[in-house]
N, C-alpha and C positions, 0 to 999 in steps of 0.2 A: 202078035199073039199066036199061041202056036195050038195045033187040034181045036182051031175056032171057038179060043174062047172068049168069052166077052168080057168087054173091060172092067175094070173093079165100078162099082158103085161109090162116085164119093158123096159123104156125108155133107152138107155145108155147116159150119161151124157158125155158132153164136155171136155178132160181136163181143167185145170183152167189153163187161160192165166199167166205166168210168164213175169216179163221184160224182158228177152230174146226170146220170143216167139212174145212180144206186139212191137218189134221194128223190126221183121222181117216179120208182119204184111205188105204186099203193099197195102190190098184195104180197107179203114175202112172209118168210118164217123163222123166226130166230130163236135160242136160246140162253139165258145168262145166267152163270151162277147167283146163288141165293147171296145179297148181301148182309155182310158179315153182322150188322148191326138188326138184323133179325134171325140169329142163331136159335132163339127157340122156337124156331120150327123146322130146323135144319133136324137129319137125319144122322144119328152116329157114323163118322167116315163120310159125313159130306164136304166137298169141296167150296169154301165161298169166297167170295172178295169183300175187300174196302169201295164201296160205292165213289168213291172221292179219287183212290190214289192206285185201284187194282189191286193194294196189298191184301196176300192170300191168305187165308188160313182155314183149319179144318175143325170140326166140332167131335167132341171124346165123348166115350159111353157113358161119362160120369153128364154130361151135360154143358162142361167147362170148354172154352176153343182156346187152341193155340196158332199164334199169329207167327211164325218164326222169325220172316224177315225183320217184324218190330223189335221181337226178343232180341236177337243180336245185333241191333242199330241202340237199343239202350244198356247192353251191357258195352260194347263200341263207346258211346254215349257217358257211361260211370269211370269206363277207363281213364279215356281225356279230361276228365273235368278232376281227377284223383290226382293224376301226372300233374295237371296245370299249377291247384293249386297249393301241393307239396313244399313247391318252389318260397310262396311266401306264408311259411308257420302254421301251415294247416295240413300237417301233414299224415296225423290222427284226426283227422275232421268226422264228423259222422254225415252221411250224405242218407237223404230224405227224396224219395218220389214223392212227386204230386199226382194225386190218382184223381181222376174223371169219377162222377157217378159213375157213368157206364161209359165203361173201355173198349165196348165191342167194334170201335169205330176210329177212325183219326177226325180230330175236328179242323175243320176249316172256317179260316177267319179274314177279314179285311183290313186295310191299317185303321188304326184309329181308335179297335175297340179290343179291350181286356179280355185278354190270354185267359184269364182266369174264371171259370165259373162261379165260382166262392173262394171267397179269401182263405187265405193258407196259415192254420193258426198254431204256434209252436210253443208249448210251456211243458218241458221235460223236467222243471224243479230245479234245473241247473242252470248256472249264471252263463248266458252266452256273451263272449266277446268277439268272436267276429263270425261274420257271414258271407255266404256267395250264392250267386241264384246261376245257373245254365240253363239255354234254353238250347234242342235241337229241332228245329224247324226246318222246312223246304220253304222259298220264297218262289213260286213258280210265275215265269214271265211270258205272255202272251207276244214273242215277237214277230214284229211285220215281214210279211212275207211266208209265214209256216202255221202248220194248224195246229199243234200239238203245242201244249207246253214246255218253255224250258225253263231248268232251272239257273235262276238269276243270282250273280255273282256282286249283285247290289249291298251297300252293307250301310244297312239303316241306322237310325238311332231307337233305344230301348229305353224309355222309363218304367223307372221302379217307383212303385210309393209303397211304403210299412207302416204301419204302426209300435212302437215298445213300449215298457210300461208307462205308468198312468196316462195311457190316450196321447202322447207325444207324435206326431205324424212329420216325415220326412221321407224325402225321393232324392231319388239320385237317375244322372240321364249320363250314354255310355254308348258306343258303337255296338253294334251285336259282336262281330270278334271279339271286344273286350270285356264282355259283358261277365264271363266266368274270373277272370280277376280281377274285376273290378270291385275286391271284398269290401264290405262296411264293417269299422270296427264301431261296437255297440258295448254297452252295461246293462244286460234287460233279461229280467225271467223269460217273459213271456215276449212273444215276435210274431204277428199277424201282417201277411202280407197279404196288401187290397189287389193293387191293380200291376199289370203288365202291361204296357200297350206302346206298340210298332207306330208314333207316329207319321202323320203323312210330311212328305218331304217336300222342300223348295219346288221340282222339277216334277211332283206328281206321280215319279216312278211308282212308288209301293202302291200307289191308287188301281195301278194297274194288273197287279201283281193277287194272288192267291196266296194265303200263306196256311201250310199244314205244320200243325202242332203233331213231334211225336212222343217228347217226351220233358218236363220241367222239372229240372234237380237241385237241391235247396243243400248246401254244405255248411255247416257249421260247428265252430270250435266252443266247447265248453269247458266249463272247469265247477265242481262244490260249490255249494252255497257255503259262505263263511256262518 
């Protein structure tokens, strides 16, 4: 050291917090955005998430939120399922969303039980002859060894059960890949579809699994009533 000075003062630095140390933390202070599915009390130009999947979105002056990442995972979503089933005579098909009461959120479900909060009930006065259901879902897997979800490349099986007219009840069961072409040709005014549901498999996999609904699209061909 030169003109006697004294050496630097060092500071001793904190260990660095590990997950084992950050969860026997008692006194800490965090913040999270407002989840999306209580936007009304979010502030015009507030930032929120999906409690479930982090999907973001922001609340407008009018009161209404836009979710982006959903909006173009279902138009994404309308594309594929237009493309798919073009192929077999449905190529003027009209395609139908399934809407939630309340959208503000992605629902999360288990195998076993109905996609559907209430049946899906369809009588435009026109004779439909065939049909197709899409489903976009994430199947997310808890695997050994990691903490965080992934998502699983599993490809389950999807019953459908409908109803057509006069109270007639039929299902059909389909791997989830084929689930968008696997149309039903029908003769029926009217078309109420009850249930969706992910059964559970030989091997238990889906047992394990979380599954996020983002979006269910209903295509079908019609033609006049004679």
């Amino acid at each position: 050291l030169e003109n006697d000075q004294e050496p630097p003062i060092v500071v001793p630095q904190p260990d660095p917090i590990t997950d084992k140390r950050l969860g026997e933390l008692q006194d800490r202070f965090a913040i999270i955005p407002l989840y999306t599915k209580h936007y009304p009390y979010a502030m015009p130009g507030e930032y929120m998430i999906d409690e479930h999947t982090g999907t973001s979105g922001i609340r407008l002056d009018n009161g209404k939120i836009i979710m982006n990442e959903e909006d173009e995972r279902l138009r994404y979503h309308m594309l594929n399922l237009t493309s798919d089933i073009s192929y077999f005579g449905m190529r003027q098909a009209i395609i139908k969303l399934a809407c939630s009461d309340d959208d503000s959120f992605l629902k999360v479900y288990k195998s076993g039980t109905n996609l559907l909060e209430d049946p899906i009930y369809i009588d435009d006065q026109q004779m439909i002859t065939r049909f197709g259901i899409s489903l976009d879902i994430d199947i997310l897997e808890n695997v050994d060894g990691f903490i965080r979800y992934q998502v699983s490349y599993f490809d389950p099986d999807v019953i459908v059960r409908y109803d057509i007219d006069e109270g007639v009840s039929k299902e059909f069961r389909t791997k989830l890949s084929q689930l968008a072409i696997a149309l039903q040709d029908v003769e029926t005014v009217s078309l109420a579809i009850n249930e969706i549901i992910l059964p559970s498999d030989i091997d238990c996999i889906l047992e394990q699994c979380i599954i996020v609904v983002h979006s269910i699209l209903i295509a079908l061909r019609e033609k006049p009533l004679d």
